[in-house]
C-alpha positions, 0 to 999 in steps of 0.5 A: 861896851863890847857890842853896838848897835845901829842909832835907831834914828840914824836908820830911820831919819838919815838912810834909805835902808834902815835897820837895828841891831837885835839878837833874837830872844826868848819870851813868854806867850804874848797875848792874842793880836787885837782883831783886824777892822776888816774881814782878812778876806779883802787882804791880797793872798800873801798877806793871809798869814800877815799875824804869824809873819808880823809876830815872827818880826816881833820875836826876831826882832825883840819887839813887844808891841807893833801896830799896823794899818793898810789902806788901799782905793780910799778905805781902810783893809786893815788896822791891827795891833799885835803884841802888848803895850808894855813888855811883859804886862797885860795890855795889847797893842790895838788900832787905836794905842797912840805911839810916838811917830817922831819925824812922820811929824814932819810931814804935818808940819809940811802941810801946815805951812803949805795950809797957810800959803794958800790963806796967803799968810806966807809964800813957800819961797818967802826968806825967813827973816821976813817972818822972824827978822831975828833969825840968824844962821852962822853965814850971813848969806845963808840967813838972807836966802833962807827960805820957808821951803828950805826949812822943810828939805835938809839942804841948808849947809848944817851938818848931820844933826846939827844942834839937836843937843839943843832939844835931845835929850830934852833940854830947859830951852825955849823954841826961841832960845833953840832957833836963836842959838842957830846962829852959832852952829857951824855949816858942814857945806855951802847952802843948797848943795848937799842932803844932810839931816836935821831937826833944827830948822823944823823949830824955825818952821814950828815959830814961823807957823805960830808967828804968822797964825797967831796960835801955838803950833799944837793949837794949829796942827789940832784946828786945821790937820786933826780935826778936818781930817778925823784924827780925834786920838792923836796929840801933840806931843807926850805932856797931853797924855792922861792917866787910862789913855791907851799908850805905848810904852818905849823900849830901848836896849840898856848898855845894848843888850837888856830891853827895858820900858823907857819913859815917854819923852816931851819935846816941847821945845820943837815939836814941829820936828817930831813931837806927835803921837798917832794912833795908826786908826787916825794915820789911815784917815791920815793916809787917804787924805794924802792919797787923794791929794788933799781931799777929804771924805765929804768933798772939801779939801784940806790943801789943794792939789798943788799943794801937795805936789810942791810936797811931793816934789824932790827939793834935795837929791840923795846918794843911793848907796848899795844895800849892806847884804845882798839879801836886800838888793831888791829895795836899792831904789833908782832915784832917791831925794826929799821933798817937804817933809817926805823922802821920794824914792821908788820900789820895783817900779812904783814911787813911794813917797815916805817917811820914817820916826825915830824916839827913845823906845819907838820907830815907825815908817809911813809908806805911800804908793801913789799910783796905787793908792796904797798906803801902810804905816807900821809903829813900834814900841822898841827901837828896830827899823828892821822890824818896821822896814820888814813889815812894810815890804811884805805888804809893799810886795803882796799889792804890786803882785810879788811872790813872798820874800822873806823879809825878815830873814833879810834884814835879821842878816843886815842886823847880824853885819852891823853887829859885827862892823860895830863890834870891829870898831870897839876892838880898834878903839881897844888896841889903839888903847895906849894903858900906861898913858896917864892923865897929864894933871891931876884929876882935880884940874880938870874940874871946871865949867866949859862953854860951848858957843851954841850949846852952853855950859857943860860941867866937869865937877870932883865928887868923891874922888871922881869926876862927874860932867853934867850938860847944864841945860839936859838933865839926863846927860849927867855922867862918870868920867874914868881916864882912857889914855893920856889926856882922853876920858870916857864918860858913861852915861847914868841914864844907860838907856841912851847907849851914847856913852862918849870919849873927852878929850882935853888939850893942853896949852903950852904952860899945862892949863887945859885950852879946850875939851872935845868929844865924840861918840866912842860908837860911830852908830850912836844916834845922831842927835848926840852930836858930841863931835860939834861941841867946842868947849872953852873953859870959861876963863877963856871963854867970851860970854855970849 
């Protein structure tokens, strides 16, 4: 557990400077990239070597397959894949291998109620409970002011993550059971005063799309986004996949350190948040949609102009911080905020309105340009955001005229500091260690069923003379707990690709019976949906049913 690496999803969902921690390595002769759709010539000069400065961002960045499209004025420049579909088969990336984009999701979902405010299904600034009167937040003034818009701008008072155990890793609940449970997750602030990111409140979005159109929000999305806008190849989410399709496989870093493929993940309990795959053929048709302002190629539109503006919008405000070398100091933007589905920022003194995706095994950003009418998407099959961002700012500076900077050297050197910040972490966590602190009890009391009023039960079962702790509703967080000190254990993971190994700590009430268990992440870079450090596990003696 010596070396940590940033939660590839905090960097895509959460920062504006994404990166991801990965040594370089040595591989075999990948095969040749798939042939770009348009003549290298319609590319600006600097992005005449684009194949060797993307490959060189797969080598540094341990990443088996990457796809790109570029699209500028209304046609598409650019659709290629480089590297293989799964690390060390045959098979190459091509412009129409379908990955998973995570959170650009959002900005789908985004339109899809826009879409049903213009038919006057709903209006943007209707309160939620007049769609799901149910609907419940833990602050009964939050849940009366709750409004559909909010639903899209990470301003409701939850904290980072909030409830995403509830459907990460994949869980047995329901997109209703999910929302209901809503209503027993704690805020982190007062509503509407701070940026934090979730993904729960896109499964509020995803029944107030299916409850006011009376279709599923697969069936929805497919209808009134695919079809109109071209985009044949993409899927809702992972359990349309057939055998022969042309699909990426994930990669993700086993205990930080060996790639391997990881299966593909369904997140069918809200899918609104994140559940599509793309193809980046269909995300360039997706792009000048958007560039055009909702207008599609044969004239009609898609959503009205001012549509789009409201999405486009900043609803939320966010810190800037400073970059973390000073190699990177040209992407601090002047302004940055998220408006429905879409962070705003700018770059060298253009707009951009972007987003990114972060899923077990791929990561992805979406980059606009407005006022160029440019736009590039870069997909992954590993978890690098520095790969994704490196590409994405070679372009970005080949249209807005600038000289060649070597990008992927800059965030290599990002990668390299997190690295080392993560490594200085465990070692604190070492020397606090006290290694004659036994367990108060013997280990068998500490066996028992633990319920947490917002994610349910978790399990602490004896077996074979260890203690085994299993989450009732996620069957992959199924785990061995070993004693840390005193009353604190650590439990890893049996699934090793999650690197979200975690610290359990039991407190005891004056007679000795255990009176709760908390835990936390042993990393502060595990991803952010494991958001151990929001669970507050009664045993269930104690515990008031829900």
């Amino acid at each position: 557990m010596s070396r940590r690496v940033l939660s590839p999803r905090l960097a895509c969902c959460a920062a504006l400077l994404a990166f991801a921690a990965s040594p370089v390595w040595a591989q075999p002769p990948l095969p040749d990239s798939a042939p770009a759709a348009s003549a290298s010539a319609a590319l600006p000069a600097q992005l005449q070597d684009f194949t060797a400065y993307v490959d060189s961002a797969r080598k540094q960045f341990e990443v088996p397959g990457i796809a790109v499209a570029i699209v500028k004025d209304g046609k598409v420049v650019l659709e290629q894949g480089f590297g293989e579909k799964e690390a060390g088969k045959s098979g190459a990336v091509d412009a129409h291998t379908l990955f998973a984009i995570a959170s650009n999701t959002k900005a789908f979902t985004a339109a899809s109620l826009q879409i049903l405010a213009e038919r006057g299904k709903l209006k943007m600034d209707d309160r939620v409970i007049d769609h799901l009167p149910w609907f419940q937040m833990s602050d009964p003034y939050v849940t009366r002011e709750m409004r559909i818009r909010d639903l899209l701008a990470h301003r409701s008072g939850l904290g980072l993550g909030a409830g995403d155990l509830l459907y990460w890793p994949p869980t047995r609940y329901s997109t209703r059971e999910v929302v209901q449970r809503l209503r027993e997750v704690p805020l982190a602030t007062s509503f509407r005063s701070a940026y934090a990111y979730d993904n729960i409140l896109f499964a509020v979005a995803t029944l107030v799309i299916e409850e006011t159109s009376g279709q599923s929000y697969a069936d929805f999305v497919r209808d009134n986004l695919f079809k109109p806008v071209g985009m044949d190849e993409s899927l809702v989410d992972m359990t349309y996949l057939k055998p022969g399709m042309d699909v990426a496989m994930g990669h993700a870093k086993f205990d930080f350190k060996d790639l391997k493929p990881v299966p593909p993940m369904a997140w069918v309990n809200n899918p609104g948040a994140g559940g599509i795959y793309a193809s980046v053929h269909d995300l360039a048709k997706w792009m000048n949609v958007q560039l055009a302002g909702g207008a599609l190629p044969d004239g009609t539109r898609l959503f009205k102009e001012e549509s789009q503006k409201q999405m486009w919008s900043m609803l939320t405000p966010m810190r800037i911080g400073e970059p973390p070398v000073p190699e990177l100091a040209a992407v601090k933007p002047n302004f940055a905020g998220y408006g429905e589905g879409w962070f705003l920022t700018d770059y060298r003194g253009q707009r951009l309105v972007w987003h990114t995706g972060g899923w077990p095994g791929m990561v992805s950003r979406l980059t606009l340009v407005p006022e160029l009418k440019l736009g590039v998407v870069v997909l992954t099959n590993q978890e690098s955001g520095a790969a994704f961002n490196a590409v994405t700012y070679r372009v970005l500076d080949a249209y807005l005229g600038r000289d060649k900077t070597d990008w992927v050297a800059a965030y290599a050197a990002a990668v390299k500091k997190s690295e080392d910040k993560a490594d200085d972490s465990w070692k604190q966590h070492e020397a606090a260690r006290d290694r004659n602190g036994k367990p108060s009890l013997a280990i068998a009391r500490y066996a028992g069923t633990y319920r947490d009023r917002w994610y349910g039960d978790v399990v602490v079962a004896q077996q074979g003379g260890k203690l085994r702790l299993t989450f009732s509703k996620t069957p992959q967080l199924v785990g061995t707990m070993t004693p840390w000190q005193h009353d604190t254990f650590v439990v890893r993971w049996d699934d090793r690709s999650l690197n979200a190994d975690a610290f359990v700590s039991f407190t005891l009430d004056a007679d000795g019976a255990i009176r709760d268990a908390r835990m936390e992440p042993i990393s502060p870079l595990t991803d952010f949906s494991f958001d151990f450090q929001d669970l507050r596990l009664a045993p269930v003696k104690n515990a008031k049913d829900d």
